[in-house]
C-alpha positions as CSV (number, residue, x, y, z in Angstrom):
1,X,179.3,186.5,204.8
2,X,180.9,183.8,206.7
3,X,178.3,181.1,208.8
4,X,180.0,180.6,211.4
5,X,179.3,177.6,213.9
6,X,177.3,177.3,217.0
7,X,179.1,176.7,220.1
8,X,176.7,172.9,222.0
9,X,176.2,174.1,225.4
10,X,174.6,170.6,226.7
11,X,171.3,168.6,226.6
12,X,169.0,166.7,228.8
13,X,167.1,163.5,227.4
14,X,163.0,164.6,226.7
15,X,162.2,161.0,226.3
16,X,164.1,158.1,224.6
17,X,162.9,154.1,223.8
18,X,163.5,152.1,221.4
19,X,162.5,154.0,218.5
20,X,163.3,157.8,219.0
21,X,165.7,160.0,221.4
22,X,164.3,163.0,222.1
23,X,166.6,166.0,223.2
24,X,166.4,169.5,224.5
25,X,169.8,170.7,223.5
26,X,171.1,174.4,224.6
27,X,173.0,176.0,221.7
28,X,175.0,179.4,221.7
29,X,174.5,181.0,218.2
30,X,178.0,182.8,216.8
31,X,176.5,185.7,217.7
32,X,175.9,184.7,221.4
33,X,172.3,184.1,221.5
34,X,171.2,181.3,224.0
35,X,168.8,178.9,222.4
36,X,167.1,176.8,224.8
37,X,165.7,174.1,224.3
38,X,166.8,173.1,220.2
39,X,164.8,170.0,220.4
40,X,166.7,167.0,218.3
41,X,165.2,164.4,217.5
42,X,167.5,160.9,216.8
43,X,166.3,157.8,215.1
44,X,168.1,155.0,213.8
45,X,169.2,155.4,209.9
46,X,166.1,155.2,207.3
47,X,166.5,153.1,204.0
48,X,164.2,153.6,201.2
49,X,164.1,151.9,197.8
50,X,163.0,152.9,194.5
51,X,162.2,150.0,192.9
52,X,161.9,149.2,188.9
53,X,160.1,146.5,187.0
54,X,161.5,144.9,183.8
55,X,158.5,147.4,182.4
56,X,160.1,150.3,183.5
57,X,156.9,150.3,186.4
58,X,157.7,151.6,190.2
59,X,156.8,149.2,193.4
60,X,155.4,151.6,195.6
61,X,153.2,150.7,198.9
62,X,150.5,152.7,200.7
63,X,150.2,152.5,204.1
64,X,147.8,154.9,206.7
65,X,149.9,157.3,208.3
66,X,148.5,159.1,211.4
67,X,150.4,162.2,210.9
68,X,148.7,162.7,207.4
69,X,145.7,161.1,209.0
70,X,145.7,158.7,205.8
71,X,146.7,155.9,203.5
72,X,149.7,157.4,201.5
73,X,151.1,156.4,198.7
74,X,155.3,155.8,199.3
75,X,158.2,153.8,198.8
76,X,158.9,150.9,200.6
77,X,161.4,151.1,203.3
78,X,161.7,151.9,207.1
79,X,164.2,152.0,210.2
80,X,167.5,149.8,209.6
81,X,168.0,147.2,212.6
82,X,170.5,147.8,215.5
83,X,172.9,145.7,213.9
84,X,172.5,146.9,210.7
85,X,175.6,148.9,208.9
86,X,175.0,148.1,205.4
87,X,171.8,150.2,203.9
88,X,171.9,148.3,200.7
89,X,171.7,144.9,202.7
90,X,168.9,146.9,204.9
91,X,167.0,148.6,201.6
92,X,166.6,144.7,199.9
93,X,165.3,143.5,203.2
94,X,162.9,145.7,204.1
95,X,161.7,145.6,200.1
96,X,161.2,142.0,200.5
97,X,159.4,142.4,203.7
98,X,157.2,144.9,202.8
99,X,156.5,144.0,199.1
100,X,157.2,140.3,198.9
101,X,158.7,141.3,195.6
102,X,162.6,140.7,194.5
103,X,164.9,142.5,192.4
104,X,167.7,141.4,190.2
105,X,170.6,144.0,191.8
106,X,170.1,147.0,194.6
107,X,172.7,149.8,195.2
108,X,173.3,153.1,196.6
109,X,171.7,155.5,195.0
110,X,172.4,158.3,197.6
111,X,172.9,159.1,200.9
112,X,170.9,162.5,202.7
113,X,170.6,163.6,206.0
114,X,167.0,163.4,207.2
115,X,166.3,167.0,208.8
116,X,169.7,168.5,209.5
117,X,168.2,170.8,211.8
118,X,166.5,168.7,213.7
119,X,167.6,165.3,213.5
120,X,170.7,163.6,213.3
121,X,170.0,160.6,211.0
122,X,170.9,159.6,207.7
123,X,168.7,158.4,204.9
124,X,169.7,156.0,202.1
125,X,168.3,155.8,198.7
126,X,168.8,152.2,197.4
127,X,168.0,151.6,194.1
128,X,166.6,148.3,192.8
129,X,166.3,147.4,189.4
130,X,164.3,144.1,188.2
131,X,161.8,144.2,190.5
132,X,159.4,141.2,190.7
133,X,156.9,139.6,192.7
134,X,158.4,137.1,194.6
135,X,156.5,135.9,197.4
136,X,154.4,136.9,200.4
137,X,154.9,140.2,202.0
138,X,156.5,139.7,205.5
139,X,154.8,142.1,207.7
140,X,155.9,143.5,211.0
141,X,153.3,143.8,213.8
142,X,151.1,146.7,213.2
143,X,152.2,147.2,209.5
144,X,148.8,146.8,206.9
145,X,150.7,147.5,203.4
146,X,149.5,147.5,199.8
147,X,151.8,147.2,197.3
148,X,150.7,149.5,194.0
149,X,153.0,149.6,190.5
150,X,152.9,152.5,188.4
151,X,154.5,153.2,185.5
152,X,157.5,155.7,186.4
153,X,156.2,158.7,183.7
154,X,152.6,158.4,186.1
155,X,154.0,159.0,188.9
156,X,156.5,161.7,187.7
157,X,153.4,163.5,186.5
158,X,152.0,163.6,189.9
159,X,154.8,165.1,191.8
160,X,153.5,168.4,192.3
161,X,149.9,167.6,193.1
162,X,151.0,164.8,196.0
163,X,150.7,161.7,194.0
164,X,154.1,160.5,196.7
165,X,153.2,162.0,200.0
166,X,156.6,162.1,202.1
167,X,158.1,165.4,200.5
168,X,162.1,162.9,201.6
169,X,160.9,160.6,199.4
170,X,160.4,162.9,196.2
171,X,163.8,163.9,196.5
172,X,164.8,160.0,196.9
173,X,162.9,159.3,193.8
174,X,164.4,161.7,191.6
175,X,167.4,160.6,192.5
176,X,167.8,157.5,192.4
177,X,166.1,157.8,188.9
178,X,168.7,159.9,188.0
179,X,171.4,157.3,188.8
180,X,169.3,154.6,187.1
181,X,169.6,157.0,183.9
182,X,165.7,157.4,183.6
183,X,166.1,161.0,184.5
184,X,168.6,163.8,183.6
185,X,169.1,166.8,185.8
């Protein structure tokens, strides 16, 4: 069977500031059903970095999130800036902020899309590899982070029962520990 594509058949904004654009969109399915509203929901491009100690330990933070209704444990990381183009540049920045630690070398570990049915954003996996405290984290307004390591076999352990609560940064993890050569799939 061929998918074929949906035919856009024009939106109206639901709400839209600085952080999120809400949509209604109306989409014609191939097969000529009318779906209306598709809600989309835009946000600026996510960077998130899995970060390695010398000891072969992950910097990870936990922070309360109200739609989990608690303090999660996650990688560091957030919304790239405006002016932003570079997600490695953004990844070691927000690292820094939120960790106060520095790393020897980040890069590109991969590049996903956030929730391709709903959302048009992309996010990066930035891998940083020497990771050492390096200072005072650098908070934004609002943001109350502690920074946790744990050594990477830990934390694969705990996958499955929730040990990482954001289910995009799992997939993140694995593989950006994949293209550090920790893991093998």
């Amino acid at each position: 069977m061929t998918v074929r594509p949906w035919r856009w058949r024009g939106d109206r904004t639901v709400h839209r500031d600085r952080w999120v654009h809400l949509r209604a969109e109306a989409w014609e399915t191939a097969g000529g059903t009318l779906l209306d509203p598709w809600y989309r929901l835009d946000w600026p491009g996510l960077v998130h970095v899995v970060a390695l100690t010398p000891e072969d330990r992950l910097v990870l933070v936990r922070q309360f999130r109200p739609g989990a209704g608690a303090a999660i444990l996650e990688l560091p990381g957030g919304m790239m800036e405006p002016e932003e183009t570079d997600p490695v540049a953004a990844g070691r920045r927000e690292f820094e902020e939120e960790t106060g630690y520095a790393a020897g070398s980040f890069r590109l570990a991969a590049t996903l899309r956030n929730d391709p049915a709903h959302a048009g954003n992309l996010i990066h996996a930035v891998l940083a590899e020497g990771a050492i405290p390096g200072g005072a984290q650098a908070l934004d307004h609002g943001e109350e982070i502690a920074v946790e390591e744990l050594p990477i076999a830990t934390v694969l352990a705990g996958l499955a029962e929730g040990v990482i609560g954001n289910a995009n940064h799992v997939g993140i993890l694995l593989l950006a520990l994949r293209a550090a050569g920790r893991l093998s799939f």
